[in-house]
C-alpha positions in Angstrom: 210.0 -14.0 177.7 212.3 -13.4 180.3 210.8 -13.9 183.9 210.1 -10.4 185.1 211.6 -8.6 188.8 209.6 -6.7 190.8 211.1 -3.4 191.3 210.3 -3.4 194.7 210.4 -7.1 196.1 212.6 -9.2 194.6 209.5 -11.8 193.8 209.9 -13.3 190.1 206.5 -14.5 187.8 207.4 -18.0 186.9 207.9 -18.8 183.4 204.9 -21.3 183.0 201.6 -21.0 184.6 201.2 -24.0 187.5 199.2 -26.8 185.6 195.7 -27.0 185.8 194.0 -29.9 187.6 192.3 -32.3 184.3 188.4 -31.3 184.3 185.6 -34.2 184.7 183.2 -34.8 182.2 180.7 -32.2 183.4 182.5 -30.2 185.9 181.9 -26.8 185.9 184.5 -23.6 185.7 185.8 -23.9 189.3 186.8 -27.6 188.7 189.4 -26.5 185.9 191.0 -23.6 188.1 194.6 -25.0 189.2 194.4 -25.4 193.2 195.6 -22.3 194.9 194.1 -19.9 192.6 193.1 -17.7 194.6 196.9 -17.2 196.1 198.2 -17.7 192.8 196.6 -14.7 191.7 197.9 -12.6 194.3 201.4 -13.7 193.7 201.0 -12.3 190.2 199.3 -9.2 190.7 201.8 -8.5 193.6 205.1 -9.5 191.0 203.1 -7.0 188.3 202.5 -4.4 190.7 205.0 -1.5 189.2 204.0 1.4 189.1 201.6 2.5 186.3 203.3 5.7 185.1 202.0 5.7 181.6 198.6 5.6 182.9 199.2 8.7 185.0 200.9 10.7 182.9 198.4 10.2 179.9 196.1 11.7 182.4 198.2 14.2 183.7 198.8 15.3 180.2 195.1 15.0 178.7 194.2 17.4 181.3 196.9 20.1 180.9 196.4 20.4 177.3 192.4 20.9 178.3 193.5 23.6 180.7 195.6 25.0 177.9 192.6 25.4 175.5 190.7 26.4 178.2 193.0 29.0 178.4 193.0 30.1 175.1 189.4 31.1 175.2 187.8 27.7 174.9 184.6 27.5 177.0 184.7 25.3 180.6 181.5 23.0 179.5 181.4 23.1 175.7 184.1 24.6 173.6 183.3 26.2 170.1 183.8 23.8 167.5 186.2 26.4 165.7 188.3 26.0 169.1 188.8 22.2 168.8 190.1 22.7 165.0 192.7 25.5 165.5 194.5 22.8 168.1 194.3 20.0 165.9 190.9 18.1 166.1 190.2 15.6 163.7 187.9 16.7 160.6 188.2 14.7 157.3 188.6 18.4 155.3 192.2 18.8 156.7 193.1 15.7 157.0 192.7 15.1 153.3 194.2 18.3 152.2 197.7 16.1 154.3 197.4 17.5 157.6 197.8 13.6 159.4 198.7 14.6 162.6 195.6 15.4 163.4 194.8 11.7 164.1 196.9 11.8 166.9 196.7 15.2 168.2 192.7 14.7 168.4 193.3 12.0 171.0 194.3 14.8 173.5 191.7 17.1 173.1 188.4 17.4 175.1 185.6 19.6 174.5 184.3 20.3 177.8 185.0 19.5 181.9 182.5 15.9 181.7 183.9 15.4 178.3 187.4 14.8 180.0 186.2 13.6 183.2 184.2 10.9 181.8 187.4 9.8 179.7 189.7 10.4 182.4 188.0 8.0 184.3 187.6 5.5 182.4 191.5 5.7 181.9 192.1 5.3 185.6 190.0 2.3 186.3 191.5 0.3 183.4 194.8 2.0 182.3 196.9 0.8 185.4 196.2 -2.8 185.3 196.2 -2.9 181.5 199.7 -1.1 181.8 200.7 -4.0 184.5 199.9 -6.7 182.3 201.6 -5.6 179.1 204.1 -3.4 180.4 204.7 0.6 180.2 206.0 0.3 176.6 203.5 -1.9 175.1 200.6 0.0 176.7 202.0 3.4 175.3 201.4 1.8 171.7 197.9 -0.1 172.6 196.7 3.4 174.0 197.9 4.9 170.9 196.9 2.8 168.3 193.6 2.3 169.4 193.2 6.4 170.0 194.9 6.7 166.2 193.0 3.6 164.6 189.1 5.7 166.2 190.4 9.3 164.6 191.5 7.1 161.3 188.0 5.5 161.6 186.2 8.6 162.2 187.3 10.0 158.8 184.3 8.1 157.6 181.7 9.2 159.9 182.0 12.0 162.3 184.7 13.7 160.8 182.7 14.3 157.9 181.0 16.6 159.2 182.6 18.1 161.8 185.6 18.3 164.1 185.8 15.4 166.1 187.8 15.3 169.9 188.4 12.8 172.6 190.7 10.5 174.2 187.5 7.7 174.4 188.6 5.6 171.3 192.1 5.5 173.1 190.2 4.5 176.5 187.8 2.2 174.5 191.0 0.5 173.3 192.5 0.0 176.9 188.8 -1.5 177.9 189.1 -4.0 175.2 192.7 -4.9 175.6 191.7 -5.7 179.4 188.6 -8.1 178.3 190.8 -9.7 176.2 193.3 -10.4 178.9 190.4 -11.1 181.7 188.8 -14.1 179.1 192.3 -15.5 178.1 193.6 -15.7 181.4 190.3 -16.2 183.9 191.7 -19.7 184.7 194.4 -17.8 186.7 191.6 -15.5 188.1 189.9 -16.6 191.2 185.9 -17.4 190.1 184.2 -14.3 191.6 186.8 -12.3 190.6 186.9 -13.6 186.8 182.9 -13.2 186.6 183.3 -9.7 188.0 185.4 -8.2 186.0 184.4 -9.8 182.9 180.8 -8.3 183.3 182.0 -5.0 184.6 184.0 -4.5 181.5 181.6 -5.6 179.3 178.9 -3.2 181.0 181.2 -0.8 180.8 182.0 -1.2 176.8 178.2 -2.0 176.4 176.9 1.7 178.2 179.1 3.5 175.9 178.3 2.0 172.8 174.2 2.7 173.5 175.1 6.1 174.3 177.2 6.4 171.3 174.7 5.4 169.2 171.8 7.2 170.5 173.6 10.6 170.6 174.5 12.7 167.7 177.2 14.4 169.7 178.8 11.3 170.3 181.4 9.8 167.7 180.8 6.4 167.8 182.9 5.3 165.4 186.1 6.5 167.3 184.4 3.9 170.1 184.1 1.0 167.5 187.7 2.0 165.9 189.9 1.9 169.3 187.5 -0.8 170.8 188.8 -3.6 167.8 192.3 -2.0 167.5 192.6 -2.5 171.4 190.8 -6.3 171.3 193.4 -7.4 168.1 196.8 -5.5 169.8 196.1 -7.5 173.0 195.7 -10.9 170.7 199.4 -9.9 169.4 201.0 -8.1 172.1 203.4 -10.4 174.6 201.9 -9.8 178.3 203.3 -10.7 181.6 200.8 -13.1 183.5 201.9 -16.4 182.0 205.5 -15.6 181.7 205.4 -17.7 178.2 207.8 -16.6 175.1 211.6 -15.6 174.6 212.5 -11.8 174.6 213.1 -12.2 170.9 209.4 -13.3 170.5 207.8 -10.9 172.7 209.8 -8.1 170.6 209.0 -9.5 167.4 205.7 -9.4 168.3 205.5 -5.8 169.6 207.1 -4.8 166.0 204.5 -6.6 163.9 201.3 -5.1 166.5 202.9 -1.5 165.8 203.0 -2.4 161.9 199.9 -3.9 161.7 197.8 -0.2 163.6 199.9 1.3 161.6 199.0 -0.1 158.5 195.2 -0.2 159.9 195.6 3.4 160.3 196.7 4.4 157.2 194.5 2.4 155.2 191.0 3.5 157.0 192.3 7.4 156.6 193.0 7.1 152.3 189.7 5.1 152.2 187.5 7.3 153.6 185.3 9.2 151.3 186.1 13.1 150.1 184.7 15.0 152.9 181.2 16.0 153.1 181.6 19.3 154.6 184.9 21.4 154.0 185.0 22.1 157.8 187.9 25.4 157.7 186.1 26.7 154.9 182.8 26.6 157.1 184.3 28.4 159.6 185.7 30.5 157.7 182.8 31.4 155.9 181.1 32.0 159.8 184.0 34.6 160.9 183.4 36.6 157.2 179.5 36.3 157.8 179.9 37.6 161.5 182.2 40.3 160.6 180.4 41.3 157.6 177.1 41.5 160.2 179.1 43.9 162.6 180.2 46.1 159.9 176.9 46.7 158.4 175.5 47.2 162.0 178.4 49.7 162.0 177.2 51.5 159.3 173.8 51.6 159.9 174.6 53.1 163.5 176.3 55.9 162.0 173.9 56.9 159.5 171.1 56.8 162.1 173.4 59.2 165.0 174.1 61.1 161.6 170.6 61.4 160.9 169.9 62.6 164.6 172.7 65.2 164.4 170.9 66.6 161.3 167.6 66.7 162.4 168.6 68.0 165.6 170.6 71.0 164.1 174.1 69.8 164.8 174.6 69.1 161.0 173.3 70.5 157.9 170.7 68.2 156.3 172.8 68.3 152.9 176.1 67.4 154.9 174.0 64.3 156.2 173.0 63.6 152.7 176.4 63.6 151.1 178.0 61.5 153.9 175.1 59.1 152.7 176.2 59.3 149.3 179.6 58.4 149.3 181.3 57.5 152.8 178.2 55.4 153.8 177.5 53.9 150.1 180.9 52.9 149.9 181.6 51.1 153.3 178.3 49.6 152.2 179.3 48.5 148.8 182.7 47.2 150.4 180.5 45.1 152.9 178.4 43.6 150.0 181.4 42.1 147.8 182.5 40.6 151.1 179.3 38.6 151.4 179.6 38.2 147.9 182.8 36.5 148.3 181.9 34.1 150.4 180.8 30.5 149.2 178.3 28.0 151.2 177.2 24.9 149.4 173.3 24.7 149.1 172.9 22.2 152.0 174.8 24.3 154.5 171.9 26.1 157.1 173.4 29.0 156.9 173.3 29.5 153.6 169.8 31.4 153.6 171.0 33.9 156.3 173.8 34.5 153.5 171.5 35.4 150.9 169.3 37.7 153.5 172.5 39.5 154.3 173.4 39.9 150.7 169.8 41.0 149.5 169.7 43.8 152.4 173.2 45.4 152.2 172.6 46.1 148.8 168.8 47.3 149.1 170.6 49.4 152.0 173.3 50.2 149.0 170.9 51.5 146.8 169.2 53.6 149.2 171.7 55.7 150.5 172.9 56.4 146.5 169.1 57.2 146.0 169.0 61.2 144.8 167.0 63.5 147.1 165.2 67.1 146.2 165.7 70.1 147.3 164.4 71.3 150.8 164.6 74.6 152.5 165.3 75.7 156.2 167.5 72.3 156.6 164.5 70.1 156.4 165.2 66.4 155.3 165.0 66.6 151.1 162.4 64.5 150.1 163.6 61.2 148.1 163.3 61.4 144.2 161.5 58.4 144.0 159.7 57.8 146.9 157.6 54.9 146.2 160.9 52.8 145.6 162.3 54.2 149.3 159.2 52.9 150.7 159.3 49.5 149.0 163.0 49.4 150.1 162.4 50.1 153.8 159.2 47.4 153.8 161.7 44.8 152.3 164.4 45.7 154.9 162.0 45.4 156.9 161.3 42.0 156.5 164.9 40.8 155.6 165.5 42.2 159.1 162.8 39.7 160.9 164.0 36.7 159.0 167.8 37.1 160.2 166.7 37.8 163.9 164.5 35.0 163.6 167.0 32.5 162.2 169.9 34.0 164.9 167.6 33.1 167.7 166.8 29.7 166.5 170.7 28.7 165.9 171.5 30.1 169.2 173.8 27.5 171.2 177.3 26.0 172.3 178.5 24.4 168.8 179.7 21.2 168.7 
């Protein structure tokens, strides 16, 4: 590898590291530093101190797409999990029915302000010297890979079942790349310094691996994805401390670390398992089951103001009673082979609010079709069968409770 100028001084890193000083039987850590090390250190990090613009910009562009979603309706703590899909989350459902960018495009999305301030942060304390020891290029396809290698990953867990966000397998990957460097380069590192930022990272990595694991919100297996990919790309990708390696080495090395997350990539996504949950079709399914809700609330509203009218003298009683009979039957009717239509497997929670809906709109159905008599002096007609219009109402009535019941108790931010 060619020895690398400073934009800004005219310093070079020298092409071999200064020779360590041969260890004693017994001597501890400090004893195999080179002499200098200290100094030496700071001559590196000063020759590696461009500018980290990929770090920034990654940042910069993380959170613009957020305030883009934000934008388009998404909520500022917890966007709907609908949300997160319509700009490209990552849910094994569409990926497997060939829709592969969203691998990628799920690295830039965040479902709420800590989601992307926790990421975000984690960026900026490793990103710039990750970026300083690999270079702007090489850390582009670390960050990446690691970020594509936790979506392929995910496929098998998270993304199962739901649609799955975040930049922290991408971040996870940058931590791992920068214990990788700190252990095969802490001889350069002054002692302190070594110890310190070997056990910050690995606290750091540690903490969000126990949270992982003891959230259900939390897609661990996008940590554990970008965590490896980021450790094995900074075993294979050329860095800049030791100044060791042609040009022609370090970018025969780059190629075969792209190849190799690429092939990772590819090979975790066509293993995973058929998804578990057909995620569009579950929303989908939710946007019919709301609308059909609304338009039988709808109906139900006119019939009862219709009702009013009637009894109040605004509307002949057998006026009411024919509107009942066809307009209202059929808007009912309409309503039912929409809930009919749509298809929840047996495991899905919603599917016994689907089967309440369905019961009452066509009890509901039934009723308004039900005959009447005849009444005088625009008095309601009596029902022709009345004990069935009572039986109707009481198991309305109930059908009723149960749906309130079970919309209270799903109330919530989704995932």
């Amino acid at each position: 590898m060619e020895p690398f100028q400073d934009r800004h001084s005219a310093q070079s890193v020298p092409t071999h590291p200064p020779a360590a000083a041969p260890a004693k039987a017994g001597a501890g850590a400090d004893k195999a530093r080179p002499p200098g090390a200290a100094a030496g250190f700071a001559n590196r990090r000063q020759a590696l101190a461009r500018q980290p613009w990929v770090s920034y910009a990654l940042v910069l562009l993380n959170v613009t797409v957020w305030l883009l979603t934000l934008a388009s309706g998404a909520a500022l703590l917890q966007a709907p999990a609908e949300k997160m899909l319509t700009w490209g989350g990552n849910a094994a459902s569409e990926v497997q029915r060939g829709e592969w960018w969203r691998l990628l495009t799920a690295v830039f999305l965040h479902s709420g302000l800590m989601h992307l301030t926790m990421n975000m942060a984690g960026l900026l304390c490793t990103g710039p010297t990750v970026e300083r020891v690999y270079g702007s290029r090489r850390f582009l396809l670390l960050y990446l890979g690691a970020g594509l290698t936790g979506s392929a990953l995910s496929l098998h867990f998270s993304a199962q079942h739901g649609t799955a966000v975040g930049a922290s397998g991408a971040v996870f990957g940058v931590a791992g790349a920068l214990l990788v460097a700190a252990l095969r380069h802490r001889r350069f590192l002054p002692t302190m310094l070594s110890f310190y930022t070997l056990a910050g990272i690995g606290l750091l990595l540690l903490d969000g691996m126990l949270r992982g694991f003891g959230s259900g919100r939390v897609d661990n297996a996008a940590h554990v994805g970008g965590l490896l990919a980021g450790c094995l790309l900074a075993l294979v990708l050329p860095e800049r401390i030791s100044g060791r390696g042609s040009a022609s080495q370090a970018r025969h090395r780059t190629l075969a670390a792209g190849a190799a997350v690429l092939a990772a990539t590819v090979l975790l996504a066509v293993s995973a398992p058929p998804a578990a949950v057909d995620v569009r079709g579950a929303f989908q399914a939710g946007s019919a089951m709301e609308k059909a809700l609304r338009d039988f609330d709808m109906i139900m509203t006119r019939m009862a103001l219709e009702e009013r009218a009637a009894n109040a003298g605004r509307m002949t009683q057998s006026l009411r009673v024919l509107r009942q009979q066809t307009v209202h039957a059929q808007a009912l009717h309409k309503t039912a082979e929409e809930l009919a239509a749509i298809r929840l497997p047996a495991s899905d929670p919603r599917a016994p609010l689907l089967a309440d809906l369905q019961r009452m709109v066509a009890l509901m159905e039934d009723l308004a079709r039900m005959e009447t008599g005849f009444a005088r002096n625009n008095a309601p007609p009596p029902p022709a069968d009345p004990a069935r219009r009572a039986e109707i109402l009481r198991e309305v009535k109930q059908l009723r409770a149960r749906i309130v019941s079970w919309q209270q108790t799903h109330a919530g931010p989704q995932r």
